[in-house]
PyMOL commands that place a pseudoatom at each C-alpha (Angstrom):
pseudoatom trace, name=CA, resn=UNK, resi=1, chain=A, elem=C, hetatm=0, pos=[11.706, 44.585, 40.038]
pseudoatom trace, name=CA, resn=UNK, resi=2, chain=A, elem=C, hetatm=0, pos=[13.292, 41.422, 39.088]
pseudoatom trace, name=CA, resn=UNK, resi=3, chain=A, elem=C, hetatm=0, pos=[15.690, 40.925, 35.688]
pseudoatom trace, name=CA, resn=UNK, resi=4, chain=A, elem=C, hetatm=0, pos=[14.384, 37.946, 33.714]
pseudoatom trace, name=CA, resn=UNK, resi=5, chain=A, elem=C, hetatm=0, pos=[17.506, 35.665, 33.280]
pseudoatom trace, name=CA, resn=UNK, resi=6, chain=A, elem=C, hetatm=0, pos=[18.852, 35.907, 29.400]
pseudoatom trace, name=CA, resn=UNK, resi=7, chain=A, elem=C, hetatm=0, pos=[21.453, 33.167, 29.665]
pseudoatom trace, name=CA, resn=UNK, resi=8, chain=A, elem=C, hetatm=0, pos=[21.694, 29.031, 29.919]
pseudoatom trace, name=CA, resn=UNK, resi=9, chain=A, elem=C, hetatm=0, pos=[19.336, 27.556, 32.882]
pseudoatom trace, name=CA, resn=UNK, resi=10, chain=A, elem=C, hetatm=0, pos=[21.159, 27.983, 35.670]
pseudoatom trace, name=CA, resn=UNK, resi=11, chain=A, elem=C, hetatm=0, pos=[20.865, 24.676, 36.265]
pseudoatom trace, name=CA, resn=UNK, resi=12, chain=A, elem=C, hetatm=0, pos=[22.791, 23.414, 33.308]
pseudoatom trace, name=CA, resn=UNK, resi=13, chain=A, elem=C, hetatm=0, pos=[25.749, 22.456, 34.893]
pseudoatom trace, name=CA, resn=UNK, resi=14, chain=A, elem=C, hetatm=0, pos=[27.269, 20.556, 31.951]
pseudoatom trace, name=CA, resn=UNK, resi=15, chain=A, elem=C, hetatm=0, pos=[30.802, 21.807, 32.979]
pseudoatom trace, name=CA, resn=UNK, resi=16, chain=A, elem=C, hetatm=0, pos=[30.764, 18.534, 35.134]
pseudoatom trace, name=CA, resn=UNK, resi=17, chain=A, elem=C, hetatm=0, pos=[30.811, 15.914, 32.764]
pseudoatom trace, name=CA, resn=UNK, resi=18, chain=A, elem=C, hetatm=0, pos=[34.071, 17.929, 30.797]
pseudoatom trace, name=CA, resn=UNK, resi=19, chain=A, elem=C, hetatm=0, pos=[37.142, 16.031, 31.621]
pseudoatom trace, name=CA, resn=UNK, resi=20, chain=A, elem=C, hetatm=0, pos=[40.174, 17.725, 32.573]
pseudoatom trace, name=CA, resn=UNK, resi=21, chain=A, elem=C, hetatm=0, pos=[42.832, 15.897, 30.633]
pseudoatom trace, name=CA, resn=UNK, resi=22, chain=A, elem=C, hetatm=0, pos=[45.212, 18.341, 29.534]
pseudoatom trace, name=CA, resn=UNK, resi=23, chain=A, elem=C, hetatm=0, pos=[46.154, 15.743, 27.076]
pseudoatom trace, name=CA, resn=UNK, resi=24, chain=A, elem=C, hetatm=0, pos=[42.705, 15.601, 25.504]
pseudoatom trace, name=CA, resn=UNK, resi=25, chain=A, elem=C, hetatm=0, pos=[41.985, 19.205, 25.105]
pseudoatom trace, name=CA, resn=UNK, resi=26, chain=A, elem=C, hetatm=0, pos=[38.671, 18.835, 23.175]
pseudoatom trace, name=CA, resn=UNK, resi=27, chain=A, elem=C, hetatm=0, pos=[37.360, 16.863, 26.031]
pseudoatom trace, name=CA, resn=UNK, resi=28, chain=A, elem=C, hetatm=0, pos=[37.612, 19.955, 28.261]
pseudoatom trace, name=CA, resn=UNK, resi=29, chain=A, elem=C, hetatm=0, pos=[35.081, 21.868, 26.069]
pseudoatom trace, name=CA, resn=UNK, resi=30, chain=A, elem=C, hetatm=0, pos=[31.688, 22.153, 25.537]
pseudoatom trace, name=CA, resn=UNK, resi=31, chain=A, elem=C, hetatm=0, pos=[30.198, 22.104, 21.823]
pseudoatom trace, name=CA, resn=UNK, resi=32, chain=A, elem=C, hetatm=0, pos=[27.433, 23.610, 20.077]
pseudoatom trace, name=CA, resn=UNK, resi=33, chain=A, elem=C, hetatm=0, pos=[25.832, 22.217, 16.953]
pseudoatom trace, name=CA, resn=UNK, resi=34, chain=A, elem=C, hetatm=0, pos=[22.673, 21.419, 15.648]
pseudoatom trace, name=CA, resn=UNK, resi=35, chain=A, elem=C, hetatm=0, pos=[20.656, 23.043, 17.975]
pseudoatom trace, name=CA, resn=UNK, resi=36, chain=A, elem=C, hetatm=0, pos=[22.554, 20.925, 20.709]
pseudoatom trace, name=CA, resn=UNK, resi=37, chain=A, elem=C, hetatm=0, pos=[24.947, 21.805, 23.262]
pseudoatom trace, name=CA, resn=UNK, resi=38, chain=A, elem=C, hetatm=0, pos=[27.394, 18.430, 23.948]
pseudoatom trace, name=CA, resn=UNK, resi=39, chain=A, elem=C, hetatm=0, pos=[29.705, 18.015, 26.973]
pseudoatom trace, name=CA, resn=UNK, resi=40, chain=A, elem=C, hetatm=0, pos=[32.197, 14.027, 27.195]
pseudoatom trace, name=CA, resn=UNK, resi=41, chain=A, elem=C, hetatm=0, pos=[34.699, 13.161, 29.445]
pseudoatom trace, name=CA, resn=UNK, resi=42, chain=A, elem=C, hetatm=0, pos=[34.990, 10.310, 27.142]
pseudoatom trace, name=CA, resn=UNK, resi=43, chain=A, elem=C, hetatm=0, pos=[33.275, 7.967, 29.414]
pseudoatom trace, name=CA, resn=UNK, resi=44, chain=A, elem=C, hetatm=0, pos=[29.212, 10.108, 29.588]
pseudoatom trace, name=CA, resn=UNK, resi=45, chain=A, elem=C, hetatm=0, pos=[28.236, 11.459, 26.941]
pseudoatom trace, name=CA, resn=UNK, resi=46, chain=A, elem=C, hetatm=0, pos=[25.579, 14.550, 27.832]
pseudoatom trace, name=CA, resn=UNK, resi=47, chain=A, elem=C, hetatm=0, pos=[22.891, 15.958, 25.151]
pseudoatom trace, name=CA, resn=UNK, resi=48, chain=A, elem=C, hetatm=0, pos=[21.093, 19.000, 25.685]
pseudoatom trace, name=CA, resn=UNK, resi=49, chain=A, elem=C, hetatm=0, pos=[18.671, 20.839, 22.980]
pseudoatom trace, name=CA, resn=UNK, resi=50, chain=A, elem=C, hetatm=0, pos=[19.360, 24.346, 23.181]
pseudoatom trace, name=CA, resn=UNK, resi=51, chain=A, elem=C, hetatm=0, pos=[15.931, 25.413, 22.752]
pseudoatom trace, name=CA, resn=UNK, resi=52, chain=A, elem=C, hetatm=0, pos=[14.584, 23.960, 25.925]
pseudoatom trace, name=CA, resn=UNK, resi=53, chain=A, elem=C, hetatm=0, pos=[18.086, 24.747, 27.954]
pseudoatom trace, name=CA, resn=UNK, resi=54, chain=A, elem=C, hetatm=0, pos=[18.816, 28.079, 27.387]
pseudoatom trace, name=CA, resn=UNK, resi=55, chain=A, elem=C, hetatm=0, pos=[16.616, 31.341, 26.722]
pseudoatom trace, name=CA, resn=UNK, resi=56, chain=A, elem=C, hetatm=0, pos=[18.957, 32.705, 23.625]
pseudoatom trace, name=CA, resn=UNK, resi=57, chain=A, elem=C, hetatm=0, pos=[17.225, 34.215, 20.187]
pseudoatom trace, name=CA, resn=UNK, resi=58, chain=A, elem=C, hetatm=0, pos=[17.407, 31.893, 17.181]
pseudoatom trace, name=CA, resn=UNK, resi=59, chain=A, elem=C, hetatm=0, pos=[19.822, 34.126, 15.614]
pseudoatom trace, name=CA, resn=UNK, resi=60, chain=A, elem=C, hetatm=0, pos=[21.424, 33.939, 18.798]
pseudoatom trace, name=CA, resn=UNK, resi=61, chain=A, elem=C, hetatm=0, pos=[21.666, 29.855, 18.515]
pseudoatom trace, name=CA, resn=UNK, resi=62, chain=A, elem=C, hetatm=0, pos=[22.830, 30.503, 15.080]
pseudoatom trace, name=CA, resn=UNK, resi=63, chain=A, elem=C, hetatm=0, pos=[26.192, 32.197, 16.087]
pseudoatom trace, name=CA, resn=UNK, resi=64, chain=A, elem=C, hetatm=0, pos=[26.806, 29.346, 18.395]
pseudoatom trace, name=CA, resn=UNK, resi=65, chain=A, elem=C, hetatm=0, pos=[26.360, 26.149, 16.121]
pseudoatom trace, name=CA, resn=UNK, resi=66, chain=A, elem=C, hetatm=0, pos=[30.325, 24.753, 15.111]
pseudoatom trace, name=CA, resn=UNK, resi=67, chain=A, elem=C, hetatm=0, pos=[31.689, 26.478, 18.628]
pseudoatom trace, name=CA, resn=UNK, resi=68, chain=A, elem=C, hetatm=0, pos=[33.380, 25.690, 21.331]
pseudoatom trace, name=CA, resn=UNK, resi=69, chain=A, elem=C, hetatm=0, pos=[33.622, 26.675, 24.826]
pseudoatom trace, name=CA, resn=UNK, resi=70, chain=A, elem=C, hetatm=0, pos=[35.914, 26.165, 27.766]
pseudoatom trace, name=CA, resn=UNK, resi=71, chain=A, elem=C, hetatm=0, pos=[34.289, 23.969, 30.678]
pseudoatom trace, name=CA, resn=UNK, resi=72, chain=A, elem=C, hetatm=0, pos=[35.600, 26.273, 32.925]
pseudoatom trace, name=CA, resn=UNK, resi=73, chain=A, elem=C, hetatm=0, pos=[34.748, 29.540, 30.832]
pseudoatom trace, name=CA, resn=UNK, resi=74, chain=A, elem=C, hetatm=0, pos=[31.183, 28.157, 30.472]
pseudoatom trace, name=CA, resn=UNK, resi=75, chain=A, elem=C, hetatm=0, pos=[30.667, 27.668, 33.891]
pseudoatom trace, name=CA, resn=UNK, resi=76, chain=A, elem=C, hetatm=0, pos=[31.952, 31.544, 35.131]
pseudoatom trace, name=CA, resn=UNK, resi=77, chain=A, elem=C, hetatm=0, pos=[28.993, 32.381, 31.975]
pseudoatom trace, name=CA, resn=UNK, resi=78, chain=A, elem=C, hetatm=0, pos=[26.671, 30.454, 34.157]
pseudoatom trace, name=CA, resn=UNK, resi=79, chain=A, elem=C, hetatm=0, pos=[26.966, 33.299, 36.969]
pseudoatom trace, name=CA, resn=UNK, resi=80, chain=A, elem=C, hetatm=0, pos=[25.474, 36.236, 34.957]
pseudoatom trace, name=CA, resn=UNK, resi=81, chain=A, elem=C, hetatm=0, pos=[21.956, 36.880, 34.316]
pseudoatom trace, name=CA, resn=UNK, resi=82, chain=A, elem=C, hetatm=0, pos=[21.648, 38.752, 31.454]
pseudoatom trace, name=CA, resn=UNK, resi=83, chain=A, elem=C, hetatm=0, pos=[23.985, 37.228, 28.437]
pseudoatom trace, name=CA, resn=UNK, resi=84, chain=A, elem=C, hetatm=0, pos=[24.076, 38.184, 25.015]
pseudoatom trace, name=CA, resn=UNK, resi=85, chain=A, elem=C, hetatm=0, pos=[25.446, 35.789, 22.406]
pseudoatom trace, name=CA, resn=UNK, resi=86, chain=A, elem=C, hetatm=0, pos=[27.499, 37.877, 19.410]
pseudoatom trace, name=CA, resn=UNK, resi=87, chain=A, elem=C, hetatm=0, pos=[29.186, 36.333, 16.290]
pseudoatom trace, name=CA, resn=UNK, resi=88, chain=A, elem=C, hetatm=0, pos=[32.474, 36.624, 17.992]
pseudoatom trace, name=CA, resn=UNK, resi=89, chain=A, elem=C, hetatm=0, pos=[31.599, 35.008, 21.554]
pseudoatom trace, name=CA, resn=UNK, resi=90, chain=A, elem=C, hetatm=0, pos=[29.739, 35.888, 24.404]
pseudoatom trace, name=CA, resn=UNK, resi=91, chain=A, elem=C, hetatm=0, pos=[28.567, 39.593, 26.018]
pseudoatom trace, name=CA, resn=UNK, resi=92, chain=A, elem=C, hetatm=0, pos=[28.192, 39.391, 29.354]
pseudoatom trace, name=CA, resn=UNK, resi=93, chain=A, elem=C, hetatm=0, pos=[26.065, 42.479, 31.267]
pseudoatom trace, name=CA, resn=UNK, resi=94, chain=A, elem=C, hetatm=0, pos=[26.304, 42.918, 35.357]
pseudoatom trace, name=CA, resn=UNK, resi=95, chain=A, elem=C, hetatm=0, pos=[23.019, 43.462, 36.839]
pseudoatom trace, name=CA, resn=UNK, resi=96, chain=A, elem=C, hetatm=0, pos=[22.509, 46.881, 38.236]
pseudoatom trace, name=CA, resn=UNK, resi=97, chain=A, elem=C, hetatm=0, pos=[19.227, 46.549, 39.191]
pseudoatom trace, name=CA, resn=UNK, resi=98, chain=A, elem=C, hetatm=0, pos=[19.864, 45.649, 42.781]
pseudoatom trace, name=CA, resn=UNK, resi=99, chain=A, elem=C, hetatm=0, pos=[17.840, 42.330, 42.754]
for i in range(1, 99): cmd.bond("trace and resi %d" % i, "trace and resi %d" % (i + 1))
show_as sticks, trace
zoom trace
């Protein structure tokens, strides 16, 4: 029996538009606010609503608005199926259903 995916559309590669100017840290992150997830490398801009790009509760979307996360960070988060978004970050469950 397959695990419906509780996570950010697999698809969402957003991680790709971060730059990776260690001088511009902030540009190497990807922000949450609004009910938008943001991603720059100073030269695209990308805009994604959360409700349509990820499959998270709306308290779940609540704990993420004003954060940040890694490019690189958000991309490893992109590998799990099963996610589960706490006040203090992300909880990340392996899928031991064999699918």
């Amino acid at each position: 029996m397959k695990t419906e995916r509780r996570n950010f559309t697999k698809g969402l590669k957003m991680y790709l538009c971060c730059s990776e100017d260690d001088f511009r840290p902030t540009l190497n992150q990807i922000y949450f606010k609004n009910g938008y997830v943001y991603a720059t490398d100073e030269h695209i801009l990308v805009k994604n609503k959360l409700s349509e790009c990820c499959s998270f509760t709306d308290e779940e979307l609540e704990f993420l608005d004003g954060k940040f996360i890694s490019a690189k960070n958000f991309k490893e988060l992109l590998k799990y199926n099963f996610v589960v978004v706490k006040e203090n970050g992300f909880e990340c469950i392996e899928d031991n259903s064999g699918s």
